[in-house]
C-alpha positions as CSV (number, residue, x, y, z in Angstrom):
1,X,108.6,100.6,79.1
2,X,108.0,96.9,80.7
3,X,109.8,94.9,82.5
4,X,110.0,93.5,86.0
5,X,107.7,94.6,88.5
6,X,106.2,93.8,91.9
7,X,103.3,95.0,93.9
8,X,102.9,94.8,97.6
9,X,99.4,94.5,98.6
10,X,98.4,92.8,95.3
11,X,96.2,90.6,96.6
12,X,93.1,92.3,96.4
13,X,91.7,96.4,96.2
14,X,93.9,98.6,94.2
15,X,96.8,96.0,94.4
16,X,95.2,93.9,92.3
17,X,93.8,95.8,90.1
18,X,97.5,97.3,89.3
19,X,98.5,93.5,89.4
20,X,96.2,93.1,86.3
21,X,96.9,96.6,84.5
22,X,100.6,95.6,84.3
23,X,100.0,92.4,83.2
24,X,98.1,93.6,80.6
25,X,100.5,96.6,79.5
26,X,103.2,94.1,78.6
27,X,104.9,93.6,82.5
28,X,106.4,91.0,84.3
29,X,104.7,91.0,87.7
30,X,104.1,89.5,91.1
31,X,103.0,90.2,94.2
32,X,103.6,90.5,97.7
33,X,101.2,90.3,100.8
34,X,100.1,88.9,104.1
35,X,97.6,87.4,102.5
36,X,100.0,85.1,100.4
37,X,102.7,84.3,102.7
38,X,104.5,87.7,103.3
39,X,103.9,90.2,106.5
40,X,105.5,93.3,105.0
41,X,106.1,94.9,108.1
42,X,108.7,92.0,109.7
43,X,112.0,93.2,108.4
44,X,113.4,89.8,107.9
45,X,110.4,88.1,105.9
46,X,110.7,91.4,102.8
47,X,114.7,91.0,102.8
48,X,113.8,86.9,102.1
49,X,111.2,88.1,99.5
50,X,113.2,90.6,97.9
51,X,116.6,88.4,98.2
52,X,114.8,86.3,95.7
53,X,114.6,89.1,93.0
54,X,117.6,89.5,90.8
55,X,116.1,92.3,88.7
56,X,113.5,94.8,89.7
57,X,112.1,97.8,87.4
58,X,109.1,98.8,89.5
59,X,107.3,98.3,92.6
60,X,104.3,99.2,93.5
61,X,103.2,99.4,97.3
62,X,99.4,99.3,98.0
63,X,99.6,97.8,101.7
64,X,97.8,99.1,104.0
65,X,95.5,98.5,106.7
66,X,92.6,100.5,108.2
67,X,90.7,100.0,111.9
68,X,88.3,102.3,112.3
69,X,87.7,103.4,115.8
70,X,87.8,106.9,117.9
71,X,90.8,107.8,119.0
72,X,89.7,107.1,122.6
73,X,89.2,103.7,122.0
74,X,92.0,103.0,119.4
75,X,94.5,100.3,121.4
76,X,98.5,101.2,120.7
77,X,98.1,97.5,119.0
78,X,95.5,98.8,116.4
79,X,97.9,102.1,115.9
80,X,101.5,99.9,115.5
81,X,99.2,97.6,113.1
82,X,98.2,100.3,110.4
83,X,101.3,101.7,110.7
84,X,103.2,98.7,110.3
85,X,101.4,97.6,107.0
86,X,101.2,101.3,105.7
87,X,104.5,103.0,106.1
88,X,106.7,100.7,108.2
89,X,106.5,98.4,105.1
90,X,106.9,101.0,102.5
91,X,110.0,101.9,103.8
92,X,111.4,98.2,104.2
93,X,110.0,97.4,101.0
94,X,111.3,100.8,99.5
95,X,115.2,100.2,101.1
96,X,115.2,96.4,99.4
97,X,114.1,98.1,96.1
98,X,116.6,100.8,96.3
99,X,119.5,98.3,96.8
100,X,118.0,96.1,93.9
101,X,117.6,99.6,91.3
102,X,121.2,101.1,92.5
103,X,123.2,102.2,89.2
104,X,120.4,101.1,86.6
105,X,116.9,103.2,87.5
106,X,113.7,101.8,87.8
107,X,110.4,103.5,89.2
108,X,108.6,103.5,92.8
109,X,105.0,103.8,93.0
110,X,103.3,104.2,96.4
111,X,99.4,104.7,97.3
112,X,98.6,106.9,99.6
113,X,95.0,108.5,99.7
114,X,93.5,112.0,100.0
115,X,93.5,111.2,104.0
116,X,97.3,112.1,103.8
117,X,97.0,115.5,101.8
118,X,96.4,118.8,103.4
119,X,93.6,120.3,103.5
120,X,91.1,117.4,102.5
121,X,88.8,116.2,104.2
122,X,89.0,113.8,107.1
123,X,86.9,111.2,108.9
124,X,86.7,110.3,112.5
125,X,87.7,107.1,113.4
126,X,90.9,107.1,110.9
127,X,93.5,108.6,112.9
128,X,96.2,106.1,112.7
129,X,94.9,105.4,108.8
130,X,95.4,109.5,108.4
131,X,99.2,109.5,110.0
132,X,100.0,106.7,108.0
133,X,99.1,108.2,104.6
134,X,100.8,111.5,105.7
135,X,103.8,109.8,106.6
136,X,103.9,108.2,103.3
137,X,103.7,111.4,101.4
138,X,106.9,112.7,103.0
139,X,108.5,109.5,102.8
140,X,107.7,109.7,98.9
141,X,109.4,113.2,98.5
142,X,112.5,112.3,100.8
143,X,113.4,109.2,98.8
144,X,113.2,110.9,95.1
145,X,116.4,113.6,96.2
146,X,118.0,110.1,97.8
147,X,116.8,108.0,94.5
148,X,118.1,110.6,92.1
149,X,121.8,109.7,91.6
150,X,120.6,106.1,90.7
151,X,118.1,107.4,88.4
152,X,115.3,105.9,91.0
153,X,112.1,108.0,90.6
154,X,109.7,108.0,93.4
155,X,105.6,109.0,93.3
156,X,102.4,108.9,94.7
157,X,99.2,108.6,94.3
158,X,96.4,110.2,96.4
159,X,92.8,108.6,95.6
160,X,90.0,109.5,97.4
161,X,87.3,107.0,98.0
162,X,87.8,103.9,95.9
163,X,85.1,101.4,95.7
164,X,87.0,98.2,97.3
165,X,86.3,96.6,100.9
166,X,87.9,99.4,102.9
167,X,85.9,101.7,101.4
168,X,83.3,99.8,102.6
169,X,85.1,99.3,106.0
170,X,86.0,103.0,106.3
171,X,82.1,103.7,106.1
172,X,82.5,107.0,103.6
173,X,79.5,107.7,101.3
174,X,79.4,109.3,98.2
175,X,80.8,108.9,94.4
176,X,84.0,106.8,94.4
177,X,86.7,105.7,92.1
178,X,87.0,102.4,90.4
179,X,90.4,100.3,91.5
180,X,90.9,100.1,87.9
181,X,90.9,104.1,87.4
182,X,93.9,104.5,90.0
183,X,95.5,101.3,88.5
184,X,95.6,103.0,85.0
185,X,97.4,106.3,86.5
186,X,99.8,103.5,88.8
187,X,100.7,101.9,85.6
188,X,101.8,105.0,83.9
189,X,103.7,106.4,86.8
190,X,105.5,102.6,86.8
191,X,107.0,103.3,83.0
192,X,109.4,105.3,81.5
193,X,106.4,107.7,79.8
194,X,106.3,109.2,82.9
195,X,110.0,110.4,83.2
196,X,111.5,112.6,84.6
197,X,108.9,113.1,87.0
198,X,109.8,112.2,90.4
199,X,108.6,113.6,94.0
200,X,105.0,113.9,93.2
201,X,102.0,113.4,94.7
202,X,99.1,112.8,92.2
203,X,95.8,113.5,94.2
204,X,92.5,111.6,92.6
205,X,89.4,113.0,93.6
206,X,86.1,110.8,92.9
207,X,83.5,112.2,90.2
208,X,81.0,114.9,91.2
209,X,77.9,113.8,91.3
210,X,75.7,115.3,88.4
């Protein structure tokens, strides 16, 4: 399946390397970001973006943001701003995709990160990063039972360290993934060869080094 899709956060990373893996796998897409004219977390500038979309099939939310500082020293300012990007605009953007994909379908894809899954490992200095990703994963799993009368599925993606800039910001050593190796997994999630599946949580763990 191809058809209409957007991706939040497309403007660099994973986004757009998901940007580029739909285009190629026959989809029409755009994208959304700060970067190019859209702040994600202000509720009135995603109902402007998304009162401009007649049809949607897909979105794909890779916004986030990441400050890296000890808890002690993290300012409410930092914490409101990496929640903002990372789950206060995956639920706006999520609500103006639900009204859009009411009684025809279509398929939500959010990234969230091994940070957000139990039981892995964390890093100092990400706590606001870490609640956001968490949040996510439960925001994912509530909205596929409300998405499921409308045929809207819902999923996630969990990589762990993915070689883009906040990889680099995040400080985190060791084997990573390549944006293109998450996009590949996004894309499949975003068409109908992943039906029925909805509620999951994919987790991507980087290659062990040999």
């Amino acid at each position: 399946m191809s058809g209409r899709a957007v991706v939040v956060g497309g403007s660099g990373g994973i986004g757009k390397a998901v940007v580029a893996r739909l285009a190629s796998d026959g989809w029409d897409v755009s994208s959304l970001s700060r970067r190019e004219g859209t702040d994600v977390s202000d509720e009135a500038q995603v109902a402007e973006a998304f009162g401009r979309i007649e049809v949607l099939d897909a979105l794909v939310y890779c916004a986030a943001v990441l400050i890296k500082k000890p808890v002690t020293e993290l300012s409410a300012r930092d914490w409101d701003e990496q929640l903002g990007a990372g789950l206060r605009g995956a639920f706006l953007c999520a609500r103006e995709t639900f009204r859009l994909m009411r009684g025809r379908g279509g398929s939500i894809v959010m990234v969230s990160s091994l940070s957000g899954v139990a039981g892995a490992e964390k890093f100092p200095g990400m706590s606001a990063y870490v609640a956001t990703k968490s949040g996510l994963a439960g925001l994912v799993e509530a909205l596929a039972v409300e998405g499921r009368p409308d045929r809207i599925r819902v999923n996630a993606v969990s990589p762990g360290s993915v070689n883009t800039p906040m990889l680099r910001i995040a400080g985190v050593e060791g084997p990573s993934l390549e944006p293109d190796q998450v996009a590949r997994v996004i894309s499949w999630l975003a068409s109908s060869e992943s039906e029925p599946l909805s509620g999951a949580n994919i987790r991507m763990d980087p290659p062990e080094v040999t």
